[in-house]
C-alpha positions as CSV (number, residue, x, y, z in Angstrom):
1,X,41.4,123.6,141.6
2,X,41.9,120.3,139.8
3,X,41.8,120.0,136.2
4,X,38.4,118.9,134.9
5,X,39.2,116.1,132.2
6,X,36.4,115.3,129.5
7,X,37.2,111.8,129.0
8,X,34.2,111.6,126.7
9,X,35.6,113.6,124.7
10,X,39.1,112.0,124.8
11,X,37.5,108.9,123.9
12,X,36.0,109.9,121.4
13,X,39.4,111.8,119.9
14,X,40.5,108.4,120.1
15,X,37.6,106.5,118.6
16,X,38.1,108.8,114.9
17,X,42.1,107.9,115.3
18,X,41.2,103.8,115.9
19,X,39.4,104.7,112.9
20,X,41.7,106.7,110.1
21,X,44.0,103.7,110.8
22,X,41.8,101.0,110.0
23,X,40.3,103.1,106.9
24,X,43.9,103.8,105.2
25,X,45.9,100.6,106.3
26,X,42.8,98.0,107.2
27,X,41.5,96.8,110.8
28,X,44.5,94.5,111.1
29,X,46.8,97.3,111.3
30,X,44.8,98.6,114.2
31,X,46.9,98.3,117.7
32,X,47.8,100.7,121.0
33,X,51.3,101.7,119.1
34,X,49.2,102.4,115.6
35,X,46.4,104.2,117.2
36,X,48.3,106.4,119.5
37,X,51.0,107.1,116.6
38,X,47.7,108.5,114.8
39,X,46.2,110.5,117.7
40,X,49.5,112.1,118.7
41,X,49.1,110.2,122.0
42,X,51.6,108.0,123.8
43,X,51.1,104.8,124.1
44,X,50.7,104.8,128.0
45,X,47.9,107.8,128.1
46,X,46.1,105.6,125.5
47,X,46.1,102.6,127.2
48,X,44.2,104.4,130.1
49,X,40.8,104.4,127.5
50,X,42.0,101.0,125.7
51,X,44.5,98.9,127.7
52,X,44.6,96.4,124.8
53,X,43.9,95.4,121.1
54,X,41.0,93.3,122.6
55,X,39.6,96.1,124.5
56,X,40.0,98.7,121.1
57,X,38.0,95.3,119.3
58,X,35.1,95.9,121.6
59,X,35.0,100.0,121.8
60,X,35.3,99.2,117.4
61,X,32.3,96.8,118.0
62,X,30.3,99.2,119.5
63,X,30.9,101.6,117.5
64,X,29.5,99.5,114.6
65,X,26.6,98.6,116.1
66,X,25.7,102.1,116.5
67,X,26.6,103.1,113.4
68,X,24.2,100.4,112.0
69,X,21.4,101.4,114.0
70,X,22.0,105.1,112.8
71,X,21.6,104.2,109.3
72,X,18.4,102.0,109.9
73,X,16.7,104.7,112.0
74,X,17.7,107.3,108.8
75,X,16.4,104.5,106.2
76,X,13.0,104.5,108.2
77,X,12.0,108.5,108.7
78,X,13.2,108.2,104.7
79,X,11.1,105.2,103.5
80,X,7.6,106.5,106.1
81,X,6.1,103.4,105.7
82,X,6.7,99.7,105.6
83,X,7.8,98.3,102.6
84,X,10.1,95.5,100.4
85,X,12.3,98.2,100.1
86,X,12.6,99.4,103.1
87,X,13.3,95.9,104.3
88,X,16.1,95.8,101.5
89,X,17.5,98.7,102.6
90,X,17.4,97.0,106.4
91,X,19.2,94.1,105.5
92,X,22.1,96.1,102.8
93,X,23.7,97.7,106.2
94,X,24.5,94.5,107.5
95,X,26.4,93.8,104.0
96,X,30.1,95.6,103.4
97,X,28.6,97.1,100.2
98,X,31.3,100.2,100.6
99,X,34.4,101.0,102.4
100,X,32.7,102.2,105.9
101,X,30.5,98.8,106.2
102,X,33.6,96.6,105.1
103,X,35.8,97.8,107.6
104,X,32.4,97.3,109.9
105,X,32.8,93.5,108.4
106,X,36.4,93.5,109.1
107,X,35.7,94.7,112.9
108,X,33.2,91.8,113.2
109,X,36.0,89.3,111.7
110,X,38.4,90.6,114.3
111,X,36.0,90.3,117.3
112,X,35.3,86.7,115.9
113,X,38.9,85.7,116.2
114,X,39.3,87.0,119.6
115,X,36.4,85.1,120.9
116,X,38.1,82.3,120.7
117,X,40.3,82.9,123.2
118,X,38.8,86.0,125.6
119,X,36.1,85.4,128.0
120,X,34.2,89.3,127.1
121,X,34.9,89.6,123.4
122,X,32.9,85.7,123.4
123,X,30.1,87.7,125.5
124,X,30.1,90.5,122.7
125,X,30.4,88.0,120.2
126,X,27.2,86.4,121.4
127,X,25.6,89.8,121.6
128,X,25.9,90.9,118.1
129,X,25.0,87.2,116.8
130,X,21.7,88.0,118.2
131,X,21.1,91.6,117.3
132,X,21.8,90.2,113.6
133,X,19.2,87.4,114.1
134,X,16.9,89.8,115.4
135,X,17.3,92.1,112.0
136,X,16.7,88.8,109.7
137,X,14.1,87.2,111.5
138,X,12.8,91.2,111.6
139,X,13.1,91.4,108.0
140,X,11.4,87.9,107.5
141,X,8.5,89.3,109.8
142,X,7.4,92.1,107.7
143,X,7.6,90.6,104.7
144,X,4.8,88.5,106.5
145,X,3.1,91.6,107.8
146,X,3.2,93.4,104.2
147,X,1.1,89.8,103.3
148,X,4.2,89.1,100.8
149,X,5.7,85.9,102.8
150,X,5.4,83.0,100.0
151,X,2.3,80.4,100.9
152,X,3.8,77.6,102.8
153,X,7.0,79.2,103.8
154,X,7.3,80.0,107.7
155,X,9.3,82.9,109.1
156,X,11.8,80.6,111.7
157,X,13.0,78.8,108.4
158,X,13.1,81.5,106.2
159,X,14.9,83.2,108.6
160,X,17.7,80.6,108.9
161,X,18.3,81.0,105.1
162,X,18.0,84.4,105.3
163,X,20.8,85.0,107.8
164,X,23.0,82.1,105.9
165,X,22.9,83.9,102.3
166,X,24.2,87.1,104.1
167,X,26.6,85.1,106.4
168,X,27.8,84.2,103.1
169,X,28.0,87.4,101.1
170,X,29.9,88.9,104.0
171,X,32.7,86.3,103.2
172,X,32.6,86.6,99.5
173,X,32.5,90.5,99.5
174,X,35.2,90.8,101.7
175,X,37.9,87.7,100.6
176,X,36.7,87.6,96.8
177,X,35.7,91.1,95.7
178,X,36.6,90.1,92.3
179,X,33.8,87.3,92.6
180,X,31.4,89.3,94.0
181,X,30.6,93.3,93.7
182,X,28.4,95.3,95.6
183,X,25.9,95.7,93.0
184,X,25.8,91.8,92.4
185,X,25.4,91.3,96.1
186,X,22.3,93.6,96.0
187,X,20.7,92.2,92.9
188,X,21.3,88.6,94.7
189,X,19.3,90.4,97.7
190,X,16.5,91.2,95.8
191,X,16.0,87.8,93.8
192,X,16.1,86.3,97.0
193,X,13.3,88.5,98.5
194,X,11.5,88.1,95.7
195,X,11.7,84.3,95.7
196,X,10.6,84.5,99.8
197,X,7.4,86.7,98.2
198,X,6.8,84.3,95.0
């Protein structure tokens, strides 16, 4: 009887390796040779699941976004109810406010580098840009639905400055942590939100 292989599972053994290596030595350092060194795999049964670095970019990708959509899901049964905290907390996973979102940051980067040159990783690119306007124009809705939305602002434009000031913050956080700390990135959240409510 042939041997019944769970390549779920291997994938996923694979997945937590792609990962120790980009927690302890940084998303750069992640590659088929790194990887499979971590997982104890050779480099040829690992390319079966990832044949490349762009293909390990995209699995990384994915990964992210699910890992997002975990912690927003867990914010909301916590929260119960709508609120301008709620929306904060929304908005702080798509910040690298600790080490698991920055190396979420530092996937992102990567994927934006390879999209210059790879037809798919431009597709997943494009992908992502939109599931993160969707969360700021989301987060720029309710404010409106709480009744909070400053008189005279409207929710496209907001929006816009919205997604910019994060765009932003993801740079600074991640090239000048010295610059700019979690914490000040979180109070700079709030006075912002409070300015969209004023």
């Amino acid at each position: 009887m042939p041997k019944v292989v769970d390549h779920e599972g291997r994938r996923a053994e694979l997945a937590a390796a792609l990962w120790r290596v980009a927690l302890r030595d940084g998303f750069d350092a992640v590659s088929v040779r790194s990887v499979a060194e971590e997982s104890a795999w050779s480099a040829g049964a690992l390319r079966h699941y990832f044949p490349d670095k762009t293909e390990m970019v995209l699995f990384a990708i994915d990964f992210v976004v699910e890992s997002v959509r975990q912690r927003i899901s867990q914010a909301n049964a916590a929260a119960g109810s709508l609120s301008p905290q709620l929306i904060q907390a929304h908005l702080e996973q798509l910040l690298p406010l600790d080490d698991e979102r920055r190396l979420e940051s530092q996937a992102w980067f990567a994927l934006v580098a390879l999209a210059r040159g790879d037809v798919l990783a431009a597709q997943r690119r494009t992908e992502v840009d939109e599931l993160i306007r969707g969360a700021v124009e989301s987060a720029v809705a309710a404010l409106e639905e709480l009744g909070t939305l400053g008189a005279g602002r409207t929710r496209a434009a907001e929006a816009a400055r919205l997604h910019a000031l994060l765009d932003g913050m993801v740079v600074q956080l991640l090239a000048r942590p010295a610059r700019l700390s979690p914490q000040q990135a979180r109070d700079m959240l709030v006075q912002h939100l409070a300015e969209l409510c004023a």
